[in-house]
MMTF fields as JSON, N, C-alpha, C and O atoms, coordinates in Angstrom:
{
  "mmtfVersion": "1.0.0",
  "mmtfProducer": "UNKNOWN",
  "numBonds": 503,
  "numAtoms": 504,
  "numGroups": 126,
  "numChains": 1,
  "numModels": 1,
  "chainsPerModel": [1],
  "groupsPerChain": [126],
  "chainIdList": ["A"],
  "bondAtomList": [4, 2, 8, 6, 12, 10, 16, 14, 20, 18, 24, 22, 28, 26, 32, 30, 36, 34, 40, 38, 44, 42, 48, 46, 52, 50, 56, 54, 60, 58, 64, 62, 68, 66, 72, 70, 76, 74, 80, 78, 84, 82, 88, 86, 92, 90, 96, 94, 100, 98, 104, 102, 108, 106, 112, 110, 116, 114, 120, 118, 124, 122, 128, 126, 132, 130, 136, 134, 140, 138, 144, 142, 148, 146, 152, 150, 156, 154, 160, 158, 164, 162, 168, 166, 172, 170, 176, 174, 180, 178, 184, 182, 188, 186, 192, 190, 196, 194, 200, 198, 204, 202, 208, 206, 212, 210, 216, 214, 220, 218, 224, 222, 228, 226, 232, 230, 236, 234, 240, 238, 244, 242, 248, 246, 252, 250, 256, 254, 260, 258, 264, 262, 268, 266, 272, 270, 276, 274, 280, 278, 284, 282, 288, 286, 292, 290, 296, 294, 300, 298, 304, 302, 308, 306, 312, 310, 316, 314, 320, 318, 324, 322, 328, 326, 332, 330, 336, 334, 340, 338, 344, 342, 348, 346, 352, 350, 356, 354, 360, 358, 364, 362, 368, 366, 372, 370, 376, 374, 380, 378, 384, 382, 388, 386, 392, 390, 396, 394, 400, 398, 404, 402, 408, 406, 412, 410, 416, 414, 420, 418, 424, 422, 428, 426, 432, 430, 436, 434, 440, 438, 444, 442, 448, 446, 452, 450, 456, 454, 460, 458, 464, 462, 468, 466, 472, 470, 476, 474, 480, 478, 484, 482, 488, 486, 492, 490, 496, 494, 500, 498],
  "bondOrderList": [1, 1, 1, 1, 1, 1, 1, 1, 1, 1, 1, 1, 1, 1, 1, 1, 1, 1, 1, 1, 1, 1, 1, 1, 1, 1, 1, 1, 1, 1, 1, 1, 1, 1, 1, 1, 1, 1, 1, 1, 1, 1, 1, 1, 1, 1, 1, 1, 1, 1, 1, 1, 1, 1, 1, 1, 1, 1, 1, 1, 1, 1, 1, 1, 1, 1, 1, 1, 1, 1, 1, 1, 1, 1, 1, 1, 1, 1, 1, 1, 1, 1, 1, 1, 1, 1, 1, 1, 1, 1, 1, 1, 1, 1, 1, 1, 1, 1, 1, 1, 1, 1, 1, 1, 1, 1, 1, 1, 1, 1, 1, 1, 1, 1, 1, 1, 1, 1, 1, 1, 1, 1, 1, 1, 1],
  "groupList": [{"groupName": "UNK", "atomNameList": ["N", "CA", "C", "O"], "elementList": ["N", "C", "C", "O"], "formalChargeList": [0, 0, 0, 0], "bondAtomList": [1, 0, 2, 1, 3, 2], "bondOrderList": [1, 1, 2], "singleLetterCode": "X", "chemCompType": "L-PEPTIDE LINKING"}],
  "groupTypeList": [0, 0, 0, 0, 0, 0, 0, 0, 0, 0, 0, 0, 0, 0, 0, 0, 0, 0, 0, 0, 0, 0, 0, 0, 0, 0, 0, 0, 0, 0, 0, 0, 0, 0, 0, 0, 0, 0, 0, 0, 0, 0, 0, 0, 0, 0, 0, 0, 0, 0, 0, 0, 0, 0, 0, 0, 0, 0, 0, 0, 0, 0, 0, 0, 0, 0, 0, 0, 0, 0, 0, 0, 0, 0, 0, 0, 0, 0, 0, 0, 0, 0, 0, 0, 0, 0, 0, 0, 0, 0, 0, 0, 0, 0, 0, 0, 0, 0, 0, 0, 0, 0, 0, 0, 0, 0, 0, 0, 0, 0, 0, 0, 0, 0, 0, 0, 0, 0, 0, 0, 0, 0, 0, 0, 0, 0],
  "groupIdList": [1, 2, 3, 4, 5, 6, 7, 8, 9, 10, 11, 12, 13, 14, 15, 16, 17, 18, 19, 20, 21, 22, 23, 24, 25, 26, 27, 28, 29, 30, 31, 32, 33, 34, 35, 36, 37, 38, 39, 40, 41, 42, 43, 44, 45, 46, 47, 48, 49, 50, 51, 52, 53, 54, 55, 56, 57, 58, 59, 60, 61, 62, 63, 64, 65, 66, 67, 68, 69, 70, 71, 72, 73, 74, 75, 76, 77, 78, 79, 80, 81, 82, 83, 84, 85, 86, 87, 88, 89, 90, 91, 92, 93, 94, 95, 96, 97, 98, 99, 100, 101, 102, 103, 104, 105, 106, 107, 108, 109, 110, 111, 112, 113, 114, 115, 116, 117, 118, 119, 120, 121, 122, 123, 124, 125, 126],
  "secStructList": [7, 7, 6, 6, 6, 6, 7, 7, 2, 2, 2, 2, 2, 2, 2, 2, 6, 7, 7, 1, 2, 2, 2, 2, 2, 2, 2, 2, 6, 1, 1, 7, 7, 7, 2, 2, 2, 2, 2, 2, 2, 2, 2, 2, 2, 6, 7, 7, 7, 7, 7, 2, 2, 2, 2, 2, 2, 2, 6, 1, 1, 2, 2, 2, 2, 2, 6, 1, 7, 7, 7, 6, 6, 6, 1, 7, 7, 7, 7, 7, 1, 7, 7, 7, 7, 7, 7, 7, 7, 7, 1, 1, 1, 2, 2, 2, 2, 6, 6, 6, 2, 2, 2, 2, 2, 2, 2, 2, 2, 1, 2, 2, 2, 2, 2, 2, 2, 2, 2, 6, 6, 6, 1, 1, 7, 7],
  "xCoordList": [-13.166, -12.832, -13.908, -14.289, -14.403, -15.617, -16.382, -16.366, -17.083, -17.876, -17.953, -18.919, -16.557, -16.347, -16.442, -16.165, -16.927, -16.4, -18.222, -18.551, -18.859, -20.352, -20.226, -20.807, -18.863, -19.066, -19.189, -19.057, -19.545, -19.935, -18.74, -17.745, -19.412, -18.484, -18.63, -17.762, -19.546, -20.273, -19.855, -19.611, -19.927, -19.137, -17.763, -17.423, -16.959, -15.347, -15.07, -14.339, -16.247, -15.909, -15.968, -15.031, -16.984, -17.678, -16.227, -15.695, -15.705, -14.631, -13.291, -12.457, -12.99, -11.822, -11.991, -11.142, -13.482, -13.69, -13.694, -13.703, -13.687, -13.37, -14.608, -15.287, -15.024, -15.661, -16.213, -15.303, -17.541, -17.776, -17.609, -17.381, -17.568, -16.963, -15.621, -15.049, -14.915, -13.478, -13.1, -11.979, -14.56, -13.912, -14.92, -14.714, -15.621, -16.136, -15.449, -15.659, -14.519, -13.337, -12.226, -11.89, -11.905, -11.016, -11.275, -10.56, -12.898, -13.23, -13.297, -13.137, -13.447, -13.547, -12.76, -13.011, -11.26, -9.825, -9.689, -9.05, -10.681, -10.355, -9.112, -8.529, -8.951, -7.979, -7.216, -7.903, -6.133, -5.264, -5.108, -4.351, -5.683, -5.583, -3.902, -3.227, -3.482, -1.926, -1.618, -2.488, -0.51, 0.081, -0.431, -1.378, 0.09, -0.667, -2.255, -2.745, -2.777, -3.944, -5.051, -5.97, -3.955, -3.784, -3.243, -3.956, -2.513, -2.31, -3.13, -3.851, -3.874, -4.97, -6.706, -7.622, -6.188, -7.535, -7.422, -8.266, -5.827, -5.881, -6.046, -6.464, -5.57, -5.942, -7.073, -7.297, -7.766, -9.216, -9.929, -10.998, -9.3, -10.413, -9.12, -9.241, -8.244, -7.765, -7.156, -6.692, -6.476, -6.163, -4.777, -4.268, -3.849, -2.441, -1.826, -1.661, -1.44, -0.529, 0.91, 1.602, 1.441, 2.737, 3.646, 3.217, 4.577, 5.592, 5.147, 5.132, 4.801, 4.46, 5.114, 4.595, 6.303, 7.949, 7.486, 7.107, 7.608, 7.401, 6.585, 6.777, 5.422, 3.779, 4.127, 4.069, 4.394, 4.125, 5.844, 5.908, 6.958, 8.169, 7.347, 7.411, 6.557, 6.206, 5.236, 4.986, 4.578, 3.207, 3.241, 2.43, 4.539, 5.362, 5.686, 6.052, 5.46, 6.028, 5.146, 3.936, 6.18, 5.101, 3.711, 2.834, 3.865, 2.889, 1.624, 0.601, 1.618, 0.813, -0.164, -1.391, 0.663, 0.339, -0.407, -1.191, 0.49, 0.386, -0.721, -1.584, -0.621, -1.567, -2.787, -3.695, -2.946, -3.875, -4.424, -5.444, -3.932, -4.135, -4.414, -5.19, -3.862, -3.956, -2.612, -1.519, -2.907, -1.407, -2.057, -3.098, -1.393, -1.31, -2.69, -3.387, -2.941, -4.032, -5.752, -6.959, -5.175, -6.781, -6.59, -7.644, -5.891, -5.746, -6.028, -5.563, -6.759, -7.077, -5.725, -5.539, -4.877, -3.862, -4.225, -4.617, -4.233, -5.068, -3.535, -2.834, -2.849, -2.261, -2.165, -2.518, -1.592, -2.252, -1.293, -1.956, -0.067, 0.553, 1.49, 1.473, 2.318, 3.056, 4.149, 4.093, 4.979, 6.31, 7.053, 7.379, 7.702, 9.161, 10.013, 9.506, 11.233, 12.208, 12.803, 12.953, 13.274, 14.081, 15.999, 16.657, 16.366, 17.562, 18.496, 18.061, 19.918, 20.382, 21.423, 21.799, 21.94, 23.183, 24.025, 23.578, 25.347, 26.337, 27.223, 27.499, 27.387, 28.916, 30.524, 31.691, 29.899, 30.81, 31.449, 30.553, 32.15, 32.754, 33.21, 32.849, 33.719, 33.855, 32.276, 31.933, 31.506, 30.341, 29.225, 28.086, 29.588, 29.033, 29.223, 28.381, 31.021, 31.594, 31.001, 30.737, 30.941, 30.144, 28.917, 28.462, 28.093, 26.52, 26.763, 25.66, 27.398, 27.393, 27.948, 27.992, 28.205, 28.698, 27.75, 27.128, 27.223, 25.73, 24.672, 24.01, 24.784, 23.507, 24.171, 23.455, 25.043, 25.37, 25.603, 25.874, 25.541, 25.631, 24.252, 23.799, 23.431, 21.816, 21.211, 20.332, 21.86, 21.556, 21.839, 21.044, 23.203, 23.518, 23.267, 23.339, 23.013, 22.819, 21.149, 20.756, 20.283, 18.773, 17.94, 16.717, 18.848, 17.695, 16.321, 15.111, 17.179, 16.536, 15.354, 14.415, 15.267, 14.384, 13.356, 12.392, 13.821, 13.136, 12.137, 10.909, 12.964, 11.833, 10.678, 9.544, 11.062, 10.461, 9.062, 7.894, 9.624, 8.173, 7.043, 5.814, 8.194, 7.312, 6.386, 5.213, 6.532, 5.72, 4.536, 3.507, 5.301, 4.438, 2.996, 2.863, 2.269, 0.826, -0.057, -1.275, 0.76, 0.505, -0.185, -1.315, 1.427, 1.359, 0.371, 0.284, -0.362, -1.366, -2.665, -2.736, -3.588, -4.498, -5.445, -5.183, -6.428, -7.51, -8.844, -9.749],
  "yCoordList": [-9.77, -9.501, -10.027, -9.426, -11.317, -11.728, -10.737, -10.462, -10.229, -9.188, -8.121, -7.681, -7.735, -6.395, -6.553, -5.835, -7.744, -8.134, -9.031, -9.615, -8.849, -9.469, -11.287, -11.843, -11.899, -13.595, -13.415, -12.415, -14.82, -15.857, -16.846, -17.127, -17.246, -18.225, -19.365, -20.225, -19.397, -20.55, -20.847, -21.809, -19.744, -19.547, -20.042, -20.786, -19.489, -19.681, -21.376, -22.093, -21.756, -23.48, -23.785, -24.423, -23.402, -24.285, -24.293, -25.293, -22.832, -22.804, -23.339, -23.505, -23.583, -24.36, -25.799, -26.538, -26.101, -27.63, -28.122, -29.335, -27.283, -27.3, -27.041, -26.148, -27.855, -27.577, -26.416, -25.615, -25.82, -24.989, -24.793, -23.584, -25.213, -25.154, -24.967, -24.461, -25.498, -24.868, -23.539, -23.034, -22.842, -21.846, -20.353, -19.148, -21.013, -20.483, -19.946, -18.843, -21.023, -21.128, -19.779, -18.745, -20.281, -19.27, -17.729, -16.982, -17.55, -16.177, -15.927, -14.707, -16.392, -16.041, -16.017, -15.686, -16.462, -17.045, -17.52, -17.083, -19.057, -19.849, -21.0, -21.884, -20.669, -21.743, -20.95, -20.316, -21.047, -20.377, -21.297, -22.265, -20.991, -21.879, -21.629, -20.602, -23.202, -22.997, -21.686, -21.202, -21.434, -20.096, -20.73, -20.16, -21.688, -22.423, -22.006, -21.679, -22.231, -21.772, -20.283, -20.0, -19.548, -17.638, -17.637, -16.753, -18.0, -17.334, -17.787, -16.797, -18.858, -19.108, -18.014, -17.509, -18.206, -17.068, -15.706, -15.141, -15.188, -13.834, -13.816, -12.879, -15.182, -15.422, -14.92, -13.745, -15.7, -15.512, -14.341, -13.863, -14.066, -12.533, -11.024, -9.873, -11.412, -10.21, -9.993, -9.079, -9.9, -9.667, -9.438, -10.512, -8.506, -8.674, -8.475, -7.274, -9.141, -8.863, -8.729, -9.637, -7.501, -8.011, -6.287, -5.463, -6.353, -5.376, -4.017, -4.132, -2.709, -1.711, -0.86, -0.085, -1.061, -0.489, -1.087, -0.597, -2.288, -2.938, -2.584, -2.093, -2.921, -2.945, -0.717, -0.271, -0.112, 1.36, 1.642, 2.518, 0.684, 0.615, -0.041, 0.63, -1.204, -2.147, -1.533, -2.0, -0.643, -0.131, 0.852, 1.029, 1.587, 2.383, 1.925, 2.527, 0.987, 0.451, 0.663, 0.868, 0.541, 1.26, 0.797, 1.402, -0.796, -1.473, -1.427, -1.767, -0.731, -0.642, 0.715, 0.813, 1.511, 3.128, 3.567, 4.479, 1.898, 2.653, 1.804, 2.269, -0.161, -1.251, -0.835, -0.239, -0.945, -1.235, 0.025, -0.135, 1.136, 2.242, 2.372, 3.199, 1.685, 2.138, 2.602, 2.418, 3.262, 3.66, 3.226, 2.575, 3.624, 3.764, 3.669, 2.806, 5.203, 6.013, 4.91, 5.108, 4.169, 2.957, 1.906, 1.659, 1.542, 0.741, 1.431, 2.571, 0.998, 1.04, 0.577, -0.637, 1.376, 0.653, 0.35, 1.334, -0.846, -1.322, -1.208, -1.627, -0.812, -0.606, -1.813, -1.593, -3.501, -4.278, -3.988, -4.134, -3.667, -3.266, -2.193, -1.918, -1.663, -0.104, -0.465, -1.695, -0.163, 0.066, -0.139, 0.464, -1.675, -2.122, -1.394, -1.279, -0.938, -0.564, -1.723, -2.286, -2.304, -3.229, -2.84, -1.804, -4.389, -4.759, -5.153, -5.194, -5.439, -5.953, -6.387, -5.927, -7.286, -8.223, -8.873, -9.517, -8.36, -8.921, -10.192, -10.14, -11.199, -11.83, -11.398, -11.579, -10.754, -10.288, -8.76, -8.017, -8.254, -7.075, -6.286, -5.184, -6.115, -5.427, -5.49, -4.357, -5.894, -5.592, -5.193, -4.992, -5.075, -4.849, -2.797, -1.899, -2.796, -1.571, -0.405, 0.797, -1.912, -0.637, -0.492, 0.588, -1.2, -0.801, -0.065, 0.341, 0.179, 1.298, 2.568, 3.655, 2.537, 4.407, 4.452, 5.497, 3.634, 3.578, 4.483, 5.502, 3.918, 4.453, 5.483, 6.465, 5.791, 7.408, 8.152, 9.273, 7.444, 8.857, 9.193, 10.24, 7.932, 8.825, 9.631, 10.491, 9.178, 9.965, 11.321, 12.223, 11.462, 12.869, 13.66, 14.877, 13.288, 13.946, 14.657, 15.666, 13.492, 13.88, 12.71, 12.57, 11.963, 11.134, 10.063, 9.896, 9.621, 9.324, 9.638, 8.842, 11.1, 11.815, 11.596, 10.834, 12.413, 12.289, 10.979, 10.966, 10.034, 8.544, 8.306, 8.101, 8.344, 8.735, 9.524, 9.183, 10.58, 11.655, 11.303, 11.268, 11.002, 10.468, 9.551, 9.861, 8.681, 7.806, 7.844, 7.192, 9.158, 9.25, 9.869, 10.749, 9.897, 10.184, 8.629, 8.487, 7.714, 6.38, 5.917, 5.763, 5.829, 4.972, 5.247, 4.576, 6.514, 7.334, 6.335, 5.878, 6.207, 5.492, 6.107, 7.265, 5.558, 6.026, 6.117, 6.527],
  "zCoordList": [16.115, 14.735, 13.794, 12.79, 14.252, 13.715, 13.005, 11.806, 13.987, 14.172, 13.23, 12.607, 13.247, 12.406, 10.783, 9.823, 10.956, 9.234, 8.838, 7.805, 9.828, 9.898, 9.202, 8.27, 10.497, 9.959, 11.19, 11.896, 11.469, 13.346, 13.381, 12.712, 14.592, 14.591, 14.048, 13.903, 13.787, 12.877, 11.162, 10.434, 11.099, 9.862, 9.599, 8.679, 10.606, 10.648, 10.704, 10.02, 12.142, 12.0, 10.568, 10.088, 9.788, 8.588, 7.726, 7.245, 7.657, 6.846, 7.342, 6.452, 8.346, 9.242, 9.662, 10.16, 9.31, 9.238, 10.745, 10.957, 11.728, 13.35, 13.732, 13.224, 14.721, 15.634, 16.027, 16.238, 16.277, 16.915, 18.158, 18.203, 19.283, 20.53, 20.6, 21.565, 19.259, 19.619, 19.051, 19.112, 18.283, 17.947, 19.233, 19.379, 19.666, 20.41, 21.76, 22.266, 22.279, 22.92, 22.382, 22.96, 21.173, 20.575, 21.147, 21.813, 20.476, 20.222, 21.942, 21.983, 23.424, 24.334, 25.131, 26.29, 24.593, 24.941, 26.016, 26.972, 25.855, 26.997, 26.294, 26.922, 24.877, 24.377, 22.997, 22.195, 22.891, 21.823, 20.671, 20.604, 20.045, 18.619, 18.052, 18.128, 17.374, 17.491, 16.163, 15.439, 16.158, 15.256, 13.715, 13.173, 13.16, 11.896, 11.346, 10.265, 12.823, 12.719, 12.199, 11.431, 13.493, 13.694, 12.305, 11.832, 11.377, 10.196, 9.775, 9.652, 9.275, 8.109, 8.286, 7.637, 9.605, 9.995, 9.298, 8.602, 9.741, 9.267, 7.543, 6.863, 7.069, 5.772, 5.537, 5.245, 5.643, 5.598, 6.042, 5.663, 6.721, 7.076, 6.604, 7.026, 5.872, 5.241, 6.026, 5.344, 7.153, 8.694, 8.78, 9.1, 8.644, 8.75, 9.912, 10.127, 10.706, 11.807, 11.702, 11.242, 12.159, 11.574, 12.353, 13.161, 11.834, 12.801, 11.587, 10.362, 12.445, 11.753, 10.876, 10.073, 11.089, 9.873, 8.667, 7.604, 9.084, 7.502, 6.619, 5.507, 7.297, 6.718, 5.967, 4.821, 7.116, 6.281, 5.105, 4.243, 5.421, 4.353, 3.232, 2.203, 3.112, 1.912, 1.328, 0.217, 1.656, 1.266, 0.203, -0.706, 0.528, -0.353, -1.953, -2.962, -1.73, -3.0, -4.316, -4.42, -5.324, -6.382, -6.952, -7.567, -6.421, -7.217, -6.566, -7.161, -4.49, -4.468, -4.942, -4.915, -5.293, -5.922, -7.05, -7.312, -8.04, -9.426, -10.009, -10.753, -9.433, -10.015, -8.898, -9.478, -7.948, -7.15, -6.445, -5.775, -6.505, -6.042, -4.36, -3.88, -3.805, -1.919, -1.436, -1.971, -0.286, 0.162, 2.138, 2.227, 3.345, 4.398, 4.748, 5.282, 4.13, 4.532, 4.23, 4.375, 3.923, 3.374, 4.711, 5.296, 5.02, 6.407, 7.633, 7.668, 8.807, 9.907, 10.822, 10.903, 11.439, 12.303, 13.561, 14.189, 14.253, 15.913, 16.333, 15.412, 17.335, 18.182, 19.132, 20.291, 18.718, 19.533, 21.201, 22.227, 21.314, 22.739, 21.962, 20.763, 22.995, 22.962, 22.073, 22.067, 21.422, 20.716, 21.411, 22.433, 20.615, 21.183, 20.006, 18.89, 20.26, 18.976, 19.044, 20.129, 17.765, 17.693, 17.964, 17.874, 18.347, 18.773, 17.423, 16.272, 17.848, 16.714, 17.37, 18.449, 16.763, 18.113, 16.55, 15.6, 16.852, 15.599, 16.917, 18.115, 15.809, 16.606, 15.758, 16.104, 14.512, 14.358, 14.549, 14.15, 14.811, 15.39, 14.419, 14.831, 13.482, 12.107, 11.665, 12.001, 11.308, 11.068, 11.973, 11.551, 13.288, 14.336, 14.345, 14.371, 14.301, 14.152, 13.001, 13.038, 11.577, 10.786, 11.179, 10.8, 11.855, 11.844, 13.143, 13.512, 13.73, 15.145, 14.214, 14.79, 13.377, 12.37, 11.791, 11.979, 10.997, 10.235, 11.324, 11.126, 12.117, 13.057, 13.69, 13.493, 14.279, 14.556, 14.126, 14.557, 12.373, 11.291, 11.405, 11.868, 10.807, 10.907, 12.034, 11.963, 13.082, 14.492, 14.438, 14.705, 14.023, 13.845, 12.564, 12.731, 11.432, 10.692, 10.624, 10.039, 11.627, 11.83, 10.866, 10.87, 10.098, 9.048, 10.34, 10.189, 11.378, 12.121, 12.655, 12.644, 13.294, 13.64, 12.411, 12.334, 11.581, 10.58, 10.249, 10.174, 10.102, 9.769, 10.633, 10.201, 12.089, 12.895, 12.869, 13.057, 12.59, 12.389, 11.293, 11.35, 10.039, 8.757, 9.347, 9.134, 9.916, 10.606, 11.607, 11.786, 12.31, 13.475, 13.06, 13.912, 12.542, 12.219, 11.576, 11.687, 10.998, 10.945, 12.808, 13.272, 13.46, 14.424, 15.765, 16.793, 15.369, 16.868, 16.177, 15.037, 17.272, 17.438, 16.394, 16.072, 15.857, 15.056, 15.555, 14.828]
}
């Protein structure tokens, strides 16, 4: 990632106050720098990791449209492993019941499909 953005590793120590050997380590993953860490990096290098619903639901939003002018289409999506769909686990059973009609209404009515597709030209490799 370094790389793509023309810093070293030399750089990153200077700005993380760390060692060069430990970031050298990092970049060759003989050692995992802790999560504290992995976020200040992505800080720093603009870097968002994060679940892909969100990132293309939040992007939508007006302020990035109307103040800042980007949408989807300005981001590069990396594919870091395949698509998990998410789970959902109630302990309660009346609210468990409505979110099982919730979701077999959208199932059947097609809104599902639909979100789906809206998406699917985001989520293919670039």
């Amino acid at each position: 990632m370094l790389d793509t953005q023309d810093k070293t590793e030399k750089w990153l120590a200077d700005v993380l106050l760390h060692d060069i050997k430990v970031i050298h380590d990092w970049c060759d993953n003989k050692v995992d720098p802790s999560i504290k860490t992995l976020f200040a990096i992505s800080m720093i290098l603009e870097v968002d990791v994060g679940d892909i619903y969100i990132f293309l639901h939040d992007i939508k939003a007006p302020v990035y449209k109307e103040r800042i002018n980007i949408d989807a289409s300005d981001f590069v999506i990396h594919r870091l492993w395949p698509d998990v769909y998410s789970h959902i686990a109630f302990k309660d059973k009346e609210i468990r019941d409505k979110a099982n009609m919730a979701i077999q209404e959208i199932r059947t009515n097609g809104t599902l499909d639909k979100i789906y597709k809206e998406y699917e030209t985001y989520l293919k490799l670039q």
